[in-house]
N, C-alpha and C positions, 0 to 999 in steps of 0.2 A: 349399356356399358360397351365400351367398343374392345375392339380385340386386343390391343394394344394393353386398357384396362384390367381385361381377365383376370392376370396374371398376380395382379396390385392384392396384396393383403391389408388386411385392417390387424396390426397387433395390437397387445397392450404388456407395457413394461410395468412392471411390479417391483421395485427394490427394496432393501432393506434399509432399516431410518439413520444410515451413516451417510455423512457428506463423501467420505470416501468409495461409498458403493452406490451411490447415487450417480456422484459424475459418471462412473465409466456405462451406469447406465442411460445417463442423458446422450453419451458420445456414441451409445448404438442408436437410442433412437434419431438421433441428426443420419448416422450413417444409415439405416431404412430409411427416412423420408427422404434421402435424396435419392434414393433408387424408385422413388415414387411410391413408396406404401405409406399408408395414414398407421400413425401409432398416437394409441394413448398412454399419457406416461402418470402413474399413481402414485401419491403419496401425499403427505401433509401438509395443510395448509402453510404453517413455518416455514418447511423444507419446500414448497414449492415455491415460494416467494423466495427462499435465496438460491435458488437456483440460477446460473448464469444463463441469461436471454439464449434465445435458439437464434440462427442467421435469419436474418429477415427471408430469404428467399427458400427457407425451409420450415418457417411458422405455419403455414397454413396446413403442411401436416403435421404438425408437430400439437397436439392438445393434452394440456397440462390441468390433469385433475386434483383437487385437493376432496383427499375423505375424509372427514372429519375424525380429530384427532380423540382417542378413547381417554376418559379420567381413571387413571393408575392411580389407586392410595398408596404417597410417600412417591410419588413421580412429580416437581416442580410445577406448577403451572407455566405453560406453553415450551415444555420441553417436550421437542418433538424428534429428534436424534439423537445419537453419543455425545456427538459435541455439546449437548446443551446440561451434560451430568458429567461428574465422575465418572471413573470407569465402576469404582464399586456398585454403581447405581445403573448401570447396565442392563442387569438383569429387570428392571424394570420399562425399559425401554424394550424389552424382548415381550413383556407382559404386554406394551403398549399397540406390539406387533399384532402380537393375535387378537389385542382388540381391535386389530381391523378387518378380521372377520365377517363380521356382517355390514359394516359399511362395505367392503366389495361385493359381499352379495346383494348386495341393493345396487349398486352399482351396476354390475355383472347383470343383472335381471331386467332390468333398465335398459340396458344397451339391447339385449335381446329381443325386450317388447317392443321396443324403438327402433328395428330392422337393424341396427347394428352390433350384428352379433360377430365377434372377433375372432378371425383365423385362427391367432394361437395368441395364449399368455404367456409369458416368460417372466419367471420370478425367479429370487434370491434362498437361498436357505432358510428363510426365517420364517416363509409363509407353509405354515404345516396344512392348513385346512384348504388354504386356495386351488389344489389339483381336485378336492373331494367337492369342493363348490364350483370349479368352473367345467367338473365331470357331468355335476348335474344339468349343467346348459350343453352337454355336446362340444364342449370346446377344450381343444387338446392344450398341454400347458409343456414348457419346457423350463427348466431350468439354466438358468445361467450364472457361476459360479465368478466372481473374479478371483478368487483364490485358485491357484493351479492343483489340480488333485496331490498332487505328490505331498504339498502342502499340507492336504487337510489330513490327509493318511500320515505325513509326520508327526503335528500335533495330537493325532488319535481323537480315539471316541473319549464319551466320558468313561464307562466303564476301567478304561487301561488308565486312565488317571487312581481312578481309586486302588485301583492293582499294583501298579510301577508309577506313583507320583515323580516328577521330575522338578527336585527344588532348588536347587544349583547352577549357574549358567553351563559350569561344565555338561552339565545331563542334557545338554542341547548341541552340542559339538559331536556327540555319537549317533547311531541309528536307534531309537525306542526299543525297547523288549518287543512290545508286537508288530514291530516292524518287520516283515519276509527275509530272508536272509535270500541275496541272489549270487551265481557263481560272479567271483571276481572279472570275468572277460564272460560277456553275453554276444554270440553272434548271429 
């Protein structure tokens, strides 16, 4: 590896099964490969095939994996994102999440025994067991939120839902009950 090399990481992107959180993480993996690091980008076969093409002259770092997708009972067959359910059906697509649990650890374990073991992961909120499986190979994980925190601390945990439900559009125009209260002028 020459010195220039070094520096080059090998990641892999992990997102969650919305087309919406998908793209902006196709748009980091084009922006790593063009800075010269190899990423592998994961997810389902469906979702990998509608994904829009990478630039030709940034495919060869760019490798796009399909895990095989888990069977959820009362999940559609070949529903592999939001888009392909209701939203009431959702929550089965979160179920469909963590059945990708051990297809990454096969994955994950593969890449290892095969000398490419990955800098770092970076995943979506949805993957709960992925830091505890890619802890087991030595490989650090980060997350990457496309929602801005303020965001998710707006919305709340579930807990403050069941506490101060908000069922009104009005109940969204104020600041939540567990929201901080901060001085009017912060300097």
């Amino acid at each position: 590896m020459g010195e220039a090399d070094a520096t080059k990481l090998d990641v892999v992107l992990f997102p969650w099964l919305a087309i919406g959180h998908m793209i902006p993480y196709l748009e980091l993996a084009k922006r790593l490969a063009a800075r010269g690091h190899a990423v592998t980008f994961l997810s389902t076969p469906r979702n990998v095939a509608r994904l829009p093409p990478v630039p030709a002259q940034l495919a060869p770092r760019v490798r796009l994996v399909a895990l095989p997708a888990p069977a959820v009972e009362g999940l559609p067959e070949g529903a592999e994102s939001t888009a392909d359910v209701p939203p009431e059906k959702n929550e089965l697509i979160k179920k469909a999440a963590d059945g990708l649990a051990a297809p990454f650890a096969a994955f994950l374990a593969g890449a290892v025994a095969g000398g490419r073991r990955p800098d770092w992961i970076v995943h979506d909120f949805c993957h709960r067991s992925l830091p505890r499986i890619a802890g087991d190979h030595g490989v650090p994980c980060a997350a990457f939120l496309i929602v801005q925190a303020t965001t998710i601390a707006f919305l709340g945990p579930r807990w403050a839902h069941a506490a101060h439900p908000r069922t009104a559009h009005e109940d969204f125009t104020v600041a939540p009950k567990w929201w901080p209260s901060f001085p009017p002028a912060v300097a």
